[in-house]
C-alpha positions as CSV (number, residue, x, y, z in Angstrom):
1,X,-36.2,-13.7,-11.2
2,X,-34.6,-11.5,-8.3
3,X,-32.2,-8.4,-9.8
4,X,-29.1,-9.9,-8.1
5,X,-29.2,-13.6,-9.7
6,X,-30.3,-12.6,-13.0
7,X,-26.4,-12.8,-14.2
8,X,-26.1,-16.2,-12.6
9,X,-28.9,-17.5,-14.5
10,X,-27.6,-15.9,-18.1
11,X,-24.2,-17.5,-16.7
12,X,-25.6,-20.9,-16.4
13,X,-25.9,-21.1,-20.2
14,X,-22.3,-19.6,-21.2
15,X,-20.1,-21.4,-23.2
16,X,-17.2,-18.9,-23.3
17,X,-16.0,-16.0,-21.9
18,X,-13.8,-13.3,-23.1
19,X,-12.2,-11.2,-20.5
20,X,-10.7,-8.5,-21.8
21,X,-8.8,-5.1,-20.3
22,X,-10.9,-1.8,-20.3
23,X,-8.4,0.8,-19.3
24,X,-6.0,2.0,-21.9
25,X,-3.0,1.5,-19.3
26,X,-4.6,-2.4,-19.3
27,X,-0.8,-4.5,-19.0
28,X,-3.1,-7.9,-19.6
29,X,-4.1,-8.9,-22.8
30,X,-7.4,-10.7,-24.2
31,X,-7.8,-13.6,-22.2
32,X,-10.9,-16.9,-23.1
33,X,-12.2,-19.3,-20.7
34,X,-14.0,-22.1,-21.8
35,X,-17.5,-22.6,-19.6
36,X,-18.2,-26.1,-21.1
37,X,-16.7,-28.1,-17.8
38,X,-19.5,-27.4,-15.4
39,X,-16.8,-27.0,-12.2
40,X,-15.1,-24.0,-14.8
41,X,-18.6,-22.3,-15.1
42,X,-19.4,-22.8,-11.3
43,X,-16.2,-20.9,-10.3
44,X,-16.8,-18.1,-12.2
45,X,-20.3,-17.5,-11.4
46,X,-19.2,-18.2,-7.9
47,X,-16.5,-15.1,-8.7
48,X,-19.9,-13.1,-9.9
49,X,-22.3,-13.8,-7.7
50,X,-24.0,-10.4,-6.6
51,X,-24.8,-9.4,-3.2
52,X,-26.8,-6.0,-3.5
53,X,-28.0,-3.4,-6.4
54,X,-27.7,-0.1,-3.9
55,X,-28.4,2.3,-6.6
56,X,-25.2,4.0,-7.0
57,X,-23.2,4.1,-10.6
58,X,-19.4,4.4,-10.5
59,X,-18.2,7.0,-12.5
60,X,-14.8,5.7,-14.2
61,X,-15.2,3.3,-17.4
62,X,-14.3,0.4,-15.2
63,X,-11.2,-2.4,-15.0
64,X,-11.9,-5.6,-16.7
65,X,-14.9,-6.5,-19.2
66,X,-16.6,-9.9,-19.4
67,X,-18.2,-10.8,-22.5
68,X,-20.1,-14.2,-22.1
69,X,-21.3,-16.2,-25.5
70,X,-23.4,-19.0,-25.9
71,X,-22.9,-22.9,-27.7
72,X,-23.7,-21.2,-31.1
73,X,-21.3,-17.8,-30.7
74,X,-23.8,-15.4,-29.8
75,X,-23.3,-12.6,-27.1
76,X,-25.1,-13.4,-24.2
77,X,-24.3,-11.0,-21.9
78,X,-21.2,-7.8,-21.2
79,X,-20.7,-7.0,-17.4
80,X,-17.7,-4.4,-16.5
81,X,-16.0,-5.0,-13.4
82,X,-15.2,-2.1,-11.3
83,X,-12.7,-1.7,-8.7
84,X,-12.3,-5.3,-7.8
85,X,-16.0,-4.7,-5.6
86,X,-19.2,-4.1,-8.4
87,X,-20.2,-4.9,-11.5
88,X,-22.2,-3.0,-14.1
89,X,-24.4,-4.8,-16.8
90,X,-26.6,-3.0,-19.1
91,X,-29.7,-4.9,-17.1
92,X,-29.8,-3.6,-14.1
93,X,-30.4,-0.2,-13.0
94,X,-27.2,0.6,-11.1
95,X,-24.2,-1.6,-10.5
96,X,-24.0,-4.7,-8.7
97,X,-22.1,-4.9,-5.5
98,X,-19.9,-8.1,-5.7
99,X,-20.7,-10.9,-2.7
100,X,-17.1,-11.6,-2.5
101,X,-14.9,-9.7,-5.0
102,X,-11.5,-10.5,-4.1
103,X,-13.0,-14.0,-5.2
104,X,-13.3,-12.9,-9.0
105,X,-9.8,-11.2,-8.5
106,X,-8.5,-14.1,-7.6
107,X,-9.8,-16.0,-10.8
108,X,-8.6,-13.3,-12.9
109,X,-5.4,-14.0,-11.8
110,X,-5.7,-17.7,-12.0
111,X,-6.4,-17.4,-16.0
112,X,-3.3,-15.0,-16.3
113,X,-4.8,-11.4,-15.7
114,X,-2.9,-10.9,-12.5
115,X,-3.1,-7.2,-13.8
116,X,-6.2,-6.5,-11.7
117,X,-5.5,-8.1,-8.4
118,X,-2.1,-6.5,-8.2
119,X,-4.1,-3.1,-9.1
120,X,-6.4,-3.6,-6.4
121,X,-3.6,-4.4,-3.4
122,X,-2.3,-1.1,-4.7
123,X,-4.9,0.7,-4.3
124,X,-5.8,-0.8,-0.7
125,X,-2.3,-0.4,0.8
126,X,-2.9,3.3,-0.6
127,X,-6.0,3.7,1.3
128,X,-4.4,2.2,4.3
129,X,-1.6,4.7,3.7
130,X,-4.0,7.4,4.1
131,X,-6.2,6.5,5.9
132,X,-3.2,6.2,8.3
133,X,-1.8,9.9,7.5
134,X,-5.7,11.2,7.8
135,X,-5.3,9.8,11.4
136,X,-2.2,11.3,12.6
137,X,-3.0,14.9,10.9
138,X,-6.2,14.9,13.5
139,X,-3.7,13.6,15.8
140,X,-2.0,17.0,15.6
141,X,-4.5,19.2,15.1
142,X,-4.2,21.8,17.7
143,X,-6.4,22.1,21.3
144,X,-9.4,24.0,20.1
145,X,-10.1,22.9,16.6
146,X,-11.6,19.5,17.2
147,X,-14.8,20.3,16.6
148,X,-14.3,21.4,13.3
149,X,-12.7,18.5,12.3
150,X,-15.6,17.3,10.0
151,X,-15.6,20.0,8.3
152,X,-12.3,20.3,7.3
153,X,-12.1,16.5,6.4
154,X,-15.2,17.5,4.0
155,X,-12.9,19.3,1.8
156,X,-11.3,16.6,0.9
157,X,-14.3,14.8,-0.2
158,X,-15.6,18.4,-2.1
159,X,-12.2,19.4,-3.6
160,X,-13.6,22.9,-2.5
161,X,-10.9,25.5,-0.5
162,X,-11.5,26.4,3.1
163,X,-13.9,29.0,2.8
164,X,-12.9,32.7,4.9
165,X,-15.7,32.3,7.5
166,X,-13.6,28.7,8.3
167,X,-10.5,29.8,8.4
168,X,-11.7,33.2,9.9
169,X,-13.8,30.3,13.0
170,X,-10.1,28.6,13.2
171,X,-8.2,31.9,13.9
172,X,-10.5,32.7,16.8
173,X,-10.1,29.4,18.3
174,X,-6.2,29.6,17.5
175,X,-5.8,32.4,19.3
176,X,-8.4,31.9,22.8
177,X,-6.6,29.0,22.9
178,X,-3.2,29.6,22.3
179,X,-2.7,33.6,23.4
180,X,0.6,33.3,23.4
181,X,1.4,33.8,19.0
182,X,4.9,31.4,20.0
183,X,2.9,29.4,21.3
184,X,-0.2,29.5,18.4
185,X,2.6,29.0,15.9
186,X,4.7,26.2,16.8
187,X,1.0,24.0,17.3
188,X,0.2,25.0,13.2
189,X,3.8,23.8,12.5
190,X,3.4,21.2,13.9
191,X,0.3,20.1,12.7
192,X,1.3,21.5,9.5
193,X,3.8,19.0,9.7
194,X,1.4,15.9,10.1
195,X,-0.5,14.2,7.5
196,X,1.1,13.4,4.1
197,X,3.7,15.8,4.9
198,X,4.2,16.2,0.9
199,X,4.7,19.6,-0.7
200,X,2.3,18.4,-3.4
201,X,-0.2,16.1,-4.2
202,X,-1.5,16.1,-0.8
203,X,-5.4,16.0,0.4
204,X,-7.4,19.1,-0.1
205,X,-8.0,19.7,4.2
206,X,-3.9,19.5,4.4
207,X,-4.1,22.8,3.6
208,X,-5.4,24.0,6.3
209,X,-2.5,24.9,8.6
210,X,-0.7,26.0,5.6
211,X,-3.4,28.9,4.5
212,X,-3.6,29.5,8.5
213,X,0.6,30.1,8.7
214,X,0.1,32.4,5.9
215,X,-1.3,34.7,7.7
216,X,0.9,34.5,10.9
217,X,3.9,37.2,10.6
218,X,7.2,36.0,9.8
219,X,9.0,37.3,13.0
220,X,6.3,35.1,15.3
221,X,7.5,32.4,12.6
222,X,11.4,32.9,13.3
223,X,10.3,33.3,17.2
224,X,8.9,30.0,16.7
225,X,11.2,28.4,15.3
226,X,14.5,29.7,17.4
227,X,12.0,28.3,20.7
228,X,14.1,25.7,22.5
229,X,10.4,23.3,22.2
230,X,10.9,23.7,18.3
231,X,11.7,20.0,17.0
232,X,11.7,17.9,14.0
233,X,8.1,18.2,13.6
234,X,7.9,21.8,13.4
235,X,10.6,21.7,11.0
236,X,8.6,19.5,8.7
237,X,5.6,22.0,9.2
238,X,8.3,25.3,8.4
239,X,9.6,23.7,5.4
240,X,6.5,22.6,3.9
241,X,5.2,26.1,4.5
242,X,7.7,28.0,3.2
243,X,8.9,25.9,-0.2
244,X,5.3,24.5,-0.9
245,X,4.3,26.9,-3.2
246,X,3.0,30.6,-3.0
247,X,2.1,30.5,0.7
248,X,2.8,33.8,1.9
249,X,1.8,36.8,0.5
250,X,5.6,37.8,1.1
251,X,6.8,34.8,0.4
252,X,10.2,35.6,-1.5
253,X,11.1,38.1,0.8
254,X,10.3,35.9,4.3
255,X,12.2,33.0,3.1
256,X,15.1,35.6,2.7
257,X,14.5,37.0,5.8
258,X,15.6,33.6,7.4
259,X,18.6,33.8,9.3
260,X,21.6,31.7,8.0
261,X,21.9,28.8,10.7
262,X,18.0,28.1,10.0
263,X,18.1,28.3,6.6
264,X,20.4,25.3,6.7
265,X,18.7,24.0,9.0
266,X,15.6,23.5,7.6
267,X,17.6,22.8,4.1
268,X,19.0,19.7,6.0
269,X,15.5,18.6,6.8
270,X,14.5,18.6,3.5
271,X,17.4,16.7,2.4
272,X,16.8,14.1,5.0
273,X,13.2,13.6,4.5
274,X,13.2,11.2,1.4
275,X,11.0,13.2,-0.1
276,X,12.7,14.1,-3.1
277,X,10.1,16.9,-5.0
278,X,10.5,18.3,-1.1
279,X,14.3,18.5,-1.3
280,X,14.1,19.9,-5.0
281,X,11.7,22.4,-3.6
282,X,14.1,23.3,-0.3
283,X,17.5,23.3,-2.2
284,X,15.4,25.8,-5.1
285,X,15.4,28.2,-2.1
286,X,18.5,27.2,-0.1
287,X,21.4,25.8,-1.5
């Protein structure tokens, strides 16, 4: 029998199934489906038919378990769903890429486990979200860089920092490109700006422009800033530089060196943003 229909075929002789919550945050409880009706058994190994074995093993315990008995109570078979997409069963050799998993999702919820489908269309519009931010932060990322946008993005997927030789690679390229610093500056606030825009919690390569500013001097900041091209955006950037943690090696005394009208300023920026850990942040230095 082929890897990917061996469950089917255990499947074809299940009389029950208990579904179950893995996850200690799991809101459903114990659910049973009785596989006696042949068109109840035909949907769910519909829901679990596999596509592919790739090779890969998730690394999280997984979502939902599915314990499958037989006529006479005995255990048959457990298979953990993962993610809504694969399945892993102590038979195969890595997990099981679901043909169609929104498909089992969907007859979770139809036995009263919403729990998992409502977890998965979280976890989509989430990747949309970013996936969307992630787009606009290479959007902004100034004239000169775009070549080392891979590696950037790759810290991200490495959780590593930039190392010195890239952010040494990006100063050079900063500053052929933009010889002007007023000029260099307000193109990292800017892209500074971009992305998440969060103070916290933000992708690893977001960092970038922040460690970069860092090393700018504050009165090329200020001159920045007080430009008449200076505009929302490079407001974001300043403020997300400045309150987001130890940035500067001076960081105290630079924020104090802000003149009054900025300082407000940016504090109204903050306020306005929705972002409330941002505001916090802002009105910590400002207010």
């Amino acid at each position: 029998m082929d890897a990917t229909t061996a469950l089917d075929g255990v499947l074809r002789q299940a009389h029950m199934v208990k579904v179950s919550s893995v996850s200690w945050g799991g809101e459903d409880g114990e659910i049973r489906v009785d596989l006696s009706d042949p068109a109840e058994s035909a949907r769910l190994r519909t829901a679990m038919a596999v596509e592919s074995l790739p090779g890969f093993h998730c690394m999280c315990l997984g979502d939902v378990r599915f314990e499958v008995f037989d006529r006479a109570g005995g255990r048959l078979a457990a298979v953990v769903l993962h993610h809504g997409a694969t399945l892993r069963w102590g038979r195969w050799d890595s997990d099981a890429v679901l043909a169609d998993g929104h498909r089992l999702l969907a007859w979770l919820d139809g036995h009263g486990m919403p729990g998992p489908m409502r977890q998965f269309e979280a976890d989509r519009r989430r990747a949309e979200k970013e996936t969307e931010e992630e787009r606009h932060w290479l959007a902004a990322m100034p004239a000169g860089l775009e070549g080392l946008a891979d590696r950037i993005l790759d810290l991200s997927r490495t959780g590593g920092r930039p190392s010195p030789e890239l952010l040494a690679d990006l100063t050079d390229r900063l500053q052929r490109t933009f010889p002007d610093p007023v000029d260099r500056v307000l193109a990292l606030l800017g892209w500074n700006g971009s992305g998440s825009g969060r103070c916290s919690g933000y992708p690893v390569h977001e960092r970038v422009p922040g460690e970069l500013l860092g090393r700018v001097r504050i009165a090329d900041l200020l001159a920045a800033l007080a430009d008449p091209r200076a505009e929302e955006r490079h407001d974001a950037g300043a403020v997300r530089h400045l309150v987001g943690g130890k940035s500067r090696p001076r960081q105290k005394q630079d924020v104090a060196a802000l003149p009054e009208p900025l300082s407000a300023r940016l504090l109204a920026h903050a306020r306005s943003s929705g972002d409330s850990d941002k505001r916090r942040r802002a009105e910590r230095w400002w207010a």
